[in-house]
Structure formats: structure tokens, C-alpha cells
Kinemage of the C-alpha trace (Angstrom):
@kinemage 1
@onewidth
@group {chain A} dominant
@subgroup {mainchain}
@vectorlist {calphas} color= white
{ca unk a 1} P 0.000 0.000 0.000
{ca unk a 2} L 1.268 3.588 -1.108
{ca unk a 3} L 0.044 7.082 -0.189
{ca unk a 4} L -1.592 7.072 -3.700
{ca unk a 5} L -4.133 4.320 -2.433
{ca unk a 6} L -5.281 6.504 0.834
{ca unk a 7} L -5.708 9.349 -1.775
{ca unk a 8} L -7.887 7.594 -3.906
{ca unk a 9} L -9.434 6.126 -1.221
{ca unk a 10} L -10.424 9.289 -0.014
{ca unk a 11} L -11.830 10.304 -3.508
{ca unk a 12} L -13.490 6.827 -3.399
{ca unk a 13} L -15.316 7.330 -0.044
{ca unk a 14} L -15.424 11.110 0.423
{ca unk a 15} L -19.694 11.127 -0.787
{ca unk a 16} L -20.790 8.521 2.011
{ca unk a 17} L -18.741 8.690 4.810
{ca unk a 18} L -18.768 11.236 7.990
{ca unk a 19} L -16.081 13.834 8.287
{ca unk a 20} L -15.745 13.319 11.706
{ca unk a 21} L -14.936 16.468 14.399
{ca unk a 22} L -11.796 17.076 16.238
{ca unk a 23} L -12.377 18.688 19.634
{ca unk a 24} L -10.413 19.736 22.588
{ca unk a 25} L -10.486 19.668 25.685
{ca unk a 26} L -8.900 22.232 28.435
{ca unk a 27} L -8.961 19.824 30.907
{ca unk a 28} L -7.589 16.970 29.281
{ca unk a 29} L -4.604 19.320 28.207
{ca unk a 30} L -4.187 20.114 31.848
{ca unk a 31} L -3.474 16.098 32.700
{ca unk a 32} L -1.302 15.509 30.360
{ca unk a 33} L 0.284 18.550 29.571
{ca unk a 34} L -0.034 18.223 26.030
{ca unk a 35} L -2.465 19.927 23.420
{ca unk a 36} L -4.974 17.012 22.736
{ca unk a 37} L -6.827 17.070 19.822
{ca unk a 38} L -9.578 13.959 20.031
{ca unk a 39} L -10.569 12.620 16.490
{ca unk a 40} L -14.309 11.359 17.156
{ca unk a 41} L -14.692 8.525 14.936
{ca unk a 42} L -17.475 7.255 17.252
{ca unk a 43} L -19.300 9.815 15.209
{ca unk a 44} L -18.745 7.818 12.341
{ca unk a 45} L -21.572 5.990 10.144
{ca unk a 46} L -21.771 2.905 12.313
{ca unk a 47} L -20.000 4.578 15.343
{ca unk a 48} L -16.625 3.440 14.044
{ca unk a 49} L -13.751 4.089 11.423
{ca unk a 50} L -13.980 0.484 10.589
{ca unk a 51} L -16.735 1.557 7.556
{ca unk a 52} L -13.712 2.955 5.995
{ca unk a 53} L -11.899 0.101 5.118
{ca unk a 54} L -15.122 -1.679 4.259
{ca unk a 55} L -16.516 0.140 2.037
{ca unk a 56} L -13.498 1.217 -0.155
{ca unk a 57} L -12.765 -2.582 -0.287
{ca unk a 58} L -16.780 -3.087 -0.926
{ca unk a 59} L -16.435 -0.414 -3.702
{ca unk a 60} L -13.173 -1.783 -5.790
{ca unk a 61} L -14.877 -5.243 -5.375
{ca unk a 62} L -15.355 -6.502 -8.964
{ca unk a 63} L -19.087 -7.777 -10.225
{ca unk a 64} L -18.340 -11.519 -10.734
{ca unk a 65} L -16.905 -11.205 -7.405
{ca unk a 66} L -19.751 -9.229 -5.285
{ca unk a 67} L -22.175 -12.052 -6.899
{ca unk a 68} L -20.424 -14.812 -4.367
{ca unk a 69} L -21.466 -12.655 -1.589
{ca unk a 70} L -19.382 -12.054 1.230
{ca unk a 71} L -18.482 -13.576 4.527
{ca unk a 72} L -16.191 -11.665 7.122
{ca unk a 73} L -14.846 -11.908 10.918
{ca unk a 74} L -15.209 -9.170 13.347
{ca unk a 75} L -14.930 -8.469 16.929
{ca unk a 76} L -18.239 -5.907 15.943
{ca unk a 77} L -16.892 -2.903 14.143
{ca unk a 78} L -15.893 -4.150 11.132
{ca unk a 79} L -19.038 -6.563 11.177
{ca unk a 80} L -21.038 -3.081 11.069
{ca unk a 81} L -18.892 -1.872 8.552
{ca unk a 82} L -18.859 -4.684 5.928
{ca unk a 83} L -22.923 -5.147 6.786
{ca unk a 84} L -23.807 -1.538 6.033
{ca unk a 85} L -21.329 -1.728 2.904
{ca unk a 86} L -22.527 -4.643 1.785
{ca unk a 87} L -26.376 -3.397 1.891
{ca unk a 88} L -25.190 -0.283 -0.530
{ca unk a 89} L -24.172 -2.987 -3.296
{ca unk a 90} L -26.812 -5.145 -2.761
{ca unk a 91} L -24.261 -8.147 -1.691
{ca unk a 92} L -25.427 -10.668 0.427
{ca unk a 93} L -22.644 -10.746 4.039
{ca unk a 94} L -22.456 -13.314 6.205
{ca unk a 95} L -20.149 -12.649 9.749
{ca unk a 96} L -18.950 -14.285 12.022
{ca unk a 97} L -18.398 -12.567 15.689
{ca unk a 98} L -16.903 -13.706 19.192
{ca unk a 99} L -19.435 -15.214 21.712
{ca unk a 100} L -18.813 -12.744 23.938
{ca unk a 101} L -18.913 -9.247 21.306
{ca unk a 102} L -21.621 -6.885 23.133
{ca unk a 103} L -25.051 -7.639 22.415
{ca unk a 104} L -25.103 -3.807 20.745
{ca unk a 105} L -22.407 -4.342 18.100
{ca unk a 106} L -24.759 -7.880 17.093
{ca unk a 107} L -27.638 -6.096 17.034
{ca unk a 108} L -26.505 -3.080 14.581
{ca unk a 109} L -24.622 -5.945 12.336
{ca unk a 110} L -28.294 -7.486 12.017
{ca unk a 111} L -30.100 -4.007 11.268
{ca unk a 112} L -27.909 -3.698 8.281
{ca unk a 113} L -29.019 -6.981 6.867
{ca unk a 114} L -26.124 -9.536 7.431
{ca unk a 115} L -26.068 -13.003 8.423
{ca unk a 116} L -24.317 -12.948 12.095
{ca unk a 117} L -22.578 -16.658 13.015
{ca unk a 118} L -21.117 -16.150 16.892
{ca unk a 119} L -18.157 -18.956 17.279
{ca unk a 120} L -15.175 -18.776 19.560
{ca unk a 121} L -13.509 -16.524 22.454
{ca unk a 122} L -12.114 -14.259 20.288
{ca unk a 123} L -11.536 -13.021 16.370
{ca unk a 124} L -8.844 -15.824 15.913
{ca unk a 125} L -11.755 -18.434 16.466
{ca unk a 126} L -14.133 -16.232 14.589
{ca unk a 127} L -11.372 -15.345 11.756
{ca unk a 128} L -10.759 -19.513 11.401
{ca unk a 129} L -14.638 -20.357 10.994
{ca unk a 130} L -14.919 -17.336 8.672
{ca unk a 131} L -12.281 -19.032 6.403
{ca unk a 132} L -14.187 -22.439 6.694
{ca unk a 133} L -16.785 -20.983 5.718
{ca unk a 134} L -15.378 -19.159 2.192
{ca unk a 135} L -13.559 -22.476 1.283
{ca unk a 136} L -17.423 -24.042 1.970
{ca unk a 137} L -19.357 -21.718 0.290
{ca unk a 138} L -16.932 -19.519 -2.600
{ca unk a 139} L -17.854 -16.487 -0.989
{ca unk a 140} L -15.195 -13.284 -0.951
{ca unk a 141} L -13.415 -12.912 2.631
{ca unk a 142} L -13.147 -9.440 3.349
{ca unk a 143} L -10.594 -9.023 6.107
{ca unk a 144} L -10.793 -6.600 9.086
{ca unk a 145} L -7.014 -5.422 9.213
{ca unk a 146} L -4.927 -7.481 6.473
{ca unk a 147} L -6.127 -6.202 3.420
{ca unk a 148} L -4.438 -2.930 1.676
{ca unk a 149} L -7.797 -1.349 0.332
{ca unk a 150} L -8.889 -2.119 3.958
{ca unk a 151} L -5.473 -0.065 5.167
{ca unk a 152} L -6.139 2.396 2.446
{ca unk a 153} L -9.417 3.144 3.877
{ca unk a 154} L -8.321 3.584 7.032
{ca unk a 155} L -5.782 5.476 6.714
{ca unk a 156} L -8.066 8.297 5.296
{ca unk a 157} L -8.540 9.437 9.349
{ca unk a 158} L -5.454 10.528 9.542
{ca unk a 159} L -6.002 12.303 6.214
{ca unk a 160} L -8.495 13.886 7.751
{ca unk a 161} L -7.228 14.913 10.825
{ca unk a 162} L -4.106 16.658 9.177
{ca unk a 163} L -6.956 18.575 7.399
{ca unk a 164} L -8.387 19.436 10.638
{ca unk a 165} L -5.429 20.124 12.480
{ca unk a 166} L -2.333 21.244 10.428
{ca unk a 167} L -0.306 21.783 13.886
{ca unk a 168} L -0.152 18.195 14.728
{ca unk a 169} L 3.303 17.180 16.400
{ca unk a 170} L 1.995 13.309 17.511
{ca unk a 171} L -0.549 10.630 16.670
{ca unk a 172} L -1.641 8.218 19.222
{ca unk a 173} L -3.348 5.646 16.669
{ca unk a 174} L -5.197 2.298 18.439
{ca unk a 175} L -3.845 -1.242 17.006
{ca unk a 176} L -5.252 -4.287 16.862
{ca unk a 177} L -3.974 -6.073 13.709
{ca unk a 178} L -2.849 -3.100 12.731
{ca unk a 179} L -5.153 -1.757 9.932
{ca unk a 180} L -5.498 1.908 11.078
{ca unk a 181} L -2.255 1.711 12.212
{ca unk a 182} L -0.847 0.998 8.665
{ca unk a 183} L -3.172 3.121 7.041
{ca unk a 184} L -2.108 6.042 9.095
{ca unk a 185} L 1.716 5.770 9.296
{ca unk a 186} L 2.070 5.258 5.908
{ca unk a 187} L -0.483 8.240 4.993
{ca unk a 188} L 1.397 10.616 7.709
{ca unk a 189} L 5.062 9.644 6.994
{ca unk a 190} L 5.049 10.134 3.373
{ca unk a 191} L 3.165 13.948 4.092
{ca unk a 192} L 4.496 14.811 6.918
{ca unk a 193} L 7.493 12.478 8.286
{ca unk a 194} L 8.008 14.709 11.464
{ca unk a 195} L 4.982 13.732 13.122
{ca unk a 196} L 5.499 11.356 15.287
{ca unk a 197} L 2.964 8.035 14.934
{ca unk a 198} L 3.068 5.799 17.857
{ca unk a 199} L 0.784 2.828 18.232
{ca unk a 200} L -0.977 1.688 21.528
{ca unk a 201} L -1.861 -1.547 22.111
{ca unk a 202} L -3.927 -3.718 24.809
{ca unk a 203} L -1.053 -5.110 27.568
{ca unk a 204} L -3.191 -8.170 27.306
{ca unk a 205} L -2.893 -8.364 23.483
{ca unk a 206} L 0.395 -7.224 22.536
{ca unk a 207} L 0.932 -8.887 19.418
{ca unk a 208} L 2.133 -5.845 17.407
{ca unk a 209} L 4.052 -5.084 20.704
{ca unk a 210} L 6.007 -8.193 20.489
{ca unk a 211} L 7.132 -8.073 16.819
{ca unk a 212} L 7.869 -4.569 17.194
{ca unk a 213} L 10.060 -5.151 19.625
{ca unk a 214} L 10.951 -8.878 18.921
{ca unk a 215} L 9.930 -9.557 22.467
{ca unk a 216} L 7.540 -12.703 23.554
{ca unk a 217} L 5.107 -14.491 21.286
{ca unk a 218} L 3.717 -13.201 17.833
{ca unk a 219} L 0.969 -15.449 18.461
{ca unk a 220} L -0.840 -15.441 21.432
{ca unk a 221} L -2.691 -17.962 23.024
{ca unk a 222} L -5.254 -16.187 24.894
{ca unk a 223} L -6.275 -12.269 24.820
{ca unk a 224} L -9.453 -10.533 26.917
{ca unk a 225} L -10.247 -7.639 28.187
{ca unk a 226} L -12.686 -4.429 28.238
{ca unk a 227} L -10.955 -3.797 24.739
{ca unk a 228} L -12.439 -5.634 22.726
{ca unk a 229} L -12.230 -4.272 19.300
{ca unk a 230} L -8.200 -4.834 19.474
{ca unk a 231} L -7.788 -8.448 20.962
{ca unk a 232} L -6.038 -9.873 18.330
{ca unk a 233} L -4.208 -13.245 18.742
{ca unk a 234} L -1.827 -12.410 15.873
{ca unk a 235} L -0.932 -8.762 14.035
{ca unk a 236} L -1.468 -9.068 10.305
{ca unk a 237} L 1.055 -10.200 7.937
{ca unk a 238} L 0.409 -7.039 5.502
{ca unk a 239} L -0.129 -4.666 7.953
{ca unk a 240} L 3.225 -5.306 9.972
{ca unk a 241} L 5.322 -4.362 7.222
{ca unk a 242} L 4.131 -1.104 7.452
{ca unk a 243} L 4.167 -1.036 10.819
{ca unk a 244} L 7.439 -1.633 11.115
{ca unk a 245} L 8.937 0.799 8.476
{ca unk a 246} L 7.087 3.889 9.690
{ca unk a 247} L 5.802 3.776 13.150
{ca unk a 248} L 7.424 5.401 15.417
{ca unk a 249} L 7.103 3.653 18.973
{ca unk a 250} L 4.122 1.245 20.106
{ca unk a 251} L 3.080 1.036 23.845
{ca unk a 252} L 0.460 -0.654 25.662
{ca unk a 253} L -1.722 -0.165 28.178
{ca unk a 254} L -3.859 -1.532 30.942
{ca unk a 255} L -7.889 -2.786 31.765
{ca unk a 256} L -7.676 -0.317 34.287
{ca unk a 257} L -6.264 2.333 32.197
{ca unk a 258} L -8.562 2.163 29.531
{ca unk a 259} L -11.487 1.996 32.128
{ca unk a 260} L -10.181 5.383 33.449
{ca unk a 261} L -10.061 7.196 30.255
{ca unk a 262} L -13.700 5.836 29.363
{ca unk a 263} L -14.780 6.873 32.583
{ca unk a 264} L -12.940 10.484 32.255
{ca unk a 265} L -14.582 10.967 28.509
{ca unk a 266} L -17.888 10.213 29.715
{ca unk a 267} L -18.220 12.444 33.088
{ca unk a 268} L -15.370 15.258 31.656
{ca unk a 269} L -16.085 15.042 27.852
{ca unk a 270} L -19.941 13.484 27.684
{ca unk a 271} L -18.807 10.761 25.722
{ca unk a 272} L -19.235 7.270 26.152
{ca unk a 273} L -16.867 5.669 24.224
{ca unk a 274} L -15.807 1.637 23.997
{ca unk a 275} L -12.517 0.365 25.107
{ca unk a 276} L -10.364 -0.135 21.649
{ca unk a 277} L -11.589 3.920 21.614
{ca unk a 278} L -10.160 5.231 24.778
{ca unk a 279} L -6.717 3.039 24.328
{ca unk a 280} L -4.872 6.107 22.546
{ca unk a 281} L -6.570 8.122 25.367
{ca unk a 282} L -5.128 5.849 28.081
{ca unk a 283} L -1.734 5.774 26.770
{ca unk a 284} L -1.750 9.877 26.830
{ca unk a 285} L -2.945 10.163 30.056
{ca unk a 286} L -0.426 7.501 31.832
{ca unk a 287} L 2.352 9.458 31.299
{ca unk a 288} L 4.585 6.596 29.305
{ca unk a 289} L 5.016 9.027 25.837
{ca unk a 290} L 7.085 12.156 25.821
{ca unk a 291} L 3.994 14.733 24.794
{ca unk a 292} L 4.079 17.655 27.000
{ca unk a 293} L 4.153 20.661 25.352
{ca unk a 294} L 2.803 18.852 21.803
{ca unk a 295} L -0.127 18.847 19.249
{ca unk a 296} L -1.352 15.380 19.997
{ca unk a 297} L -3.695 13.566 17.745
{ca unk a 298} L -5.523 10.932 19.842
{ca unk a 299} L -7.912 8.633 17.583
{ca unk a 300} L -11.076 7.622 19.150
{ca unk a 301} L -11.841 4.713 17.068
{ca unk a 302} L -15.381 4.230 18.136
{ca unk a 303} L -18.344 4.511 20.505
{ca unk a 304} L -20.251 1.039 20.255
{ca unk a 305} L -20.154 0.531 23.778
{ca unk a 306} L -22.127 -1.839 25.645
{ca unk a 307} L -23.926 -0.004 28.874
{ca unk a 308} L -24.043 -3.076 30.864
{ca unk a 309} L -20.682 -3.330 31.567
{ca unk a 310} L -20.059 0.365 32.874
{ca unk a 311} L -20.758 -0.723 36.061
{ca unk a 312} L -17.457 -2.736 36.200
{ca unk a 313} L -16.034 -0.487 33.539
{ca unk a 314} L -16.211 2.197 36.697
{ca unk a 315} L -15.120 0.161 39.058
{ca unk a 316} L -11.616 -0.577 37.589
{ca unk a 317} L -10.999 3.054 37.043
{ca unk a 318} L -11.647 3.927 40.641
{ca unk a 319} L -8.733 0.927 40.715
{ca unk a 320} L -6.633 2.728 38.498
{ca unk a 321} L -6.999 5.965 40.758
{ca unk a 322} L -6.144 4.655 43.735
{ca unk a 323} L -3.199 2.826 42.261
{ca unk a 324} L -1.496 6.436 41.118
{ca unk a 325} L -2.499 8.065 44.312
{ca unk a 326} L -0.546 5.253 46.046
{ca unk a 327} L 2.677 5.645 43.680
């Protein structure tokens, strides 16, 4: 994938897709010291970037091709996004989900008119019946991170938020198998290569972690957590590449971390955002990345967050509190 593909992504996807706002926040600057600049992608048609990547891949699909239908994993966001592309081209999707994705993400794949299959503990298990399932049936797999139109769709957020805020200094960019991640280092670097892109990750799926730094497993055997949309066994094969070549740093962060920046968007910023969303949040606010002073661009990848679980969600940032007032 090449800077050329994000740009004619962008061109591709520019009539039915959300710009989505930047905002800022005084008192989130005062926390971190930095200049935040939040880009809301929980704003998003289907309250995440993941539409992106669908629908550019959905749109360079060829006709012979579409006719198969398609069938797709997803820990949720990229279900929604492949359903509600999928519905514009009159293809027939079929997706399979974890057993445990929240019953909101299910529900909104459904509404768009996909088949929903839930299999497995997590997106491997998902990803593996997915494949079964295209070897069974002929249908098109549409990947959620290992794909370059998928990348190239992504990476038109960061387009955007150059757009929106020329005075950007750092990205804090989400990863899970590293689609937005690709997508925007390889959009930023080859525009601007002084920003700094740095990748955050789940500490209890550090896949991308670990072949960054050629530290512990590139496959993991188990991953879980309150952030869902990035527990991913294994970083892509495509997408790493990338990754490796123009990212700048990746760091990871905590359950109890990510609960306290969901809980601090919600009751500071009115926003209720899901875990994989408030990850780049978490890593600003925990003091691990050298931002003071800095334009930092911190991607809120989505909002599709499931209400039941803010209860425990609120509990582990109270956790998180009383472990820094303790240090």
C-alpha cells in the first residue's frame, strides 16, 4: 500500500462517509500537559472508522466477485462496517463474531441486513470459521485489518485529521492487527514524516508489541479484556510491514487504564466511548510518551459501547486511581 491508495481512497469514499470532528479539551490538556486534539470517529456511520476500510474494499470489489457474496470476521466494528457496505451494493454478508462481542455491536450488524454466526472466544476463532466458511461456500473474505484497500481506507482518518489540524506534532493511533495503524503511518510519513505516529496496544494483546520489539510471542494464546475491538491473537502479515517501516514507537496499556479514560470521557467530555476507543486516550494520560508541550492527535476509534458493563467499567478506574495516588 502507497500514499496514492489513501488518496484515492479518499476520492473513493469522500460522498458517504462522515467527516468526523476534532475537539479539545482544556482539561484533558491540563493532565497531560499536552495539546490534545480527540478525532471522534465514534461519530462515524456505524459509530466506528472500521466503515472505511469496508466500504473502499466493498467499492473496488469486482461484479463476478460481489455475486459470491461475502463472509467476514469481526470483533463488531468491522461486522457493522462490511454489513452496512454490503447493503449499498446489494451483496449478500455473512459474519462471524466472538461469543462474547456486546449484544449492541450484534444487534446493529443485524439491522444492516447480514447473516451474524457467533463462534469462539475471540476473532482468531471467529477469523478460522470465517475461512471455513469461504472455502465451503466460494464467498469473498473481506478481512478486518490485512487487506491494503482495507489499510487504504483507514488510513483516510489521519487524512483527515491533518486537514483538521495542520499543527499536529503526535498521533496516538489504536492497534489491533494493525489496519489503522498501517493506514495512518504510511499516509502521515510520506506527508508529513516529522509527526510522530506511535501505536498503543492492549497489555493483554500485545501482538504488534512483540514483533515490534521482537519480544515474547507473535501469536498469542489467549487475549481478553474491556478492549475488545483490538484483541487480536496475531498482528497481520500485511499490515506489519508497514508497521514496522514507519511507526514510530508502540506502547500498551492496561484494563484499568482504559477503564479510566472511558470513565474520564464520559463524566469530563460526555462521551461514552468503547474500550479499543479510549486506548490512545489511556496511553496519553499515563504518562509513558514524551507529549508535553505537543499537538497530539488521539484517535477515538469508536463509541459502540455496551452499557451493561459500565458498572465494572467504573469500578476498575476507581482501581486505576487509587493505584497512582498510592505511587
Amino acid at each position: 500500500m502507497q500514499l496514492v491508495d489513501v488518496l484515492e481512497a479518499m476520492r473513493c469514499l469522500g460522498p458517504f462517509i462522515h467527516e468526523t470532528p476534532m475537539i479539545e479539551s482544556t482539561t484533558f490538556d491540563r493532565l497531560t500537559g499536552a495539546h490534545l486534539h480527540f478525532k471522534l470517529e465514534n461519530f462515524q456511520r456505524t459509530g466506528s472508522f472500521k466503515l472505511r476500510g469496508a466500504l473502499n474494499k466493498m467499492m473496488h470489489l469486482p461484479v463476478e466477485q460481489a455475486a459470491r457474496g461475502i463472509v467476514a470476521a469481526s470483533a463488531g466494528n468491522h461486522a457493522q462496517g462490511v454489513a452496512l457496505s454490503a447493503s449499498k451494493r446489494g451483496i449478500k454478508a455473512k459474519i462471524f463474531m466472538p461469543a462474547a462481542t456486546p449484544k449492541a455491536k450484534v444487534q446493529a450488524t443485524e439491522a444492516y441486513g447480514a447473516d451474524v454466526v457467533l463462534v469462539g472466544d475471540s476473532y482468531q476463532e471467529s477469523y478460522e470459521a470465517a475461512a471455513a466458511d469461504r472455502l465451503a461456500s466460494g464467498a469473498v473474505f473481506v478481512h478486518a485489518f490485512d487487506d491494503f484497500e482495507v489499510m487504504a481506507g483507514q488510513g483516510t482518518v489521519a487524512l483527515e485529521m491533518l486537514q483538521q489540524c495542520p499543527d499536529l506534532e503526535t498521533v496516538l493511533v489504536p492497534i489491533g492487527g494493525g489496519g489503522l495503524a498501517a493506514g495512518t503511518a504510511t499516509y502521515l510519513k510520506n506527508i508529513r514524516p516529522d509527526i510522530r505516529v506511535i501505536g498503543v496496544q492492549s497489555e493483554r494483546a500485545p501482538s504488534m508489541f512483540n514483533l515490534f520489539y521482537h519480544t515474547g510471542p507473535a501469536k498469542l494464546e489467549h487475549v481478553g479484556g474491556i478492549a475488545e475491538g483490538i484483541l487480536v491473537k496475531e498482528a497481520g502479515r500485511k499490515t506489519f510491514p508497514l508497521i514496522a517501516r514507519f511507526l514510530d514507537e508502540v506502547v500498551t496499556v492496561s484494563d484499568s487504564e482504559i477503564a479510566r479514560a472511558i470513565v474520564l470521557m464520559l463524566e469530563r467530555g460526555k462521551l461514552f466511548v468503547e474500550g479499543a476507543g479510549a486506548a490512545a486516550f489511556a496511553a496519553a494520560l499515563s504518562g509513558r510518551i514524551d507529549i508535553r508541550g505537543r499537538h497530539v492527535g488521539v484517535m477515538v476509534s469508536g463509541g459502540n459501547a455496551d452499557l451493561e458493563n459500565l458498572p465494572e467499567i467504573k469500578k476498575m478506574a476507581e482501581g486505576c486511581e487509587r493505584a497512582g495516588l498510592a505511587e
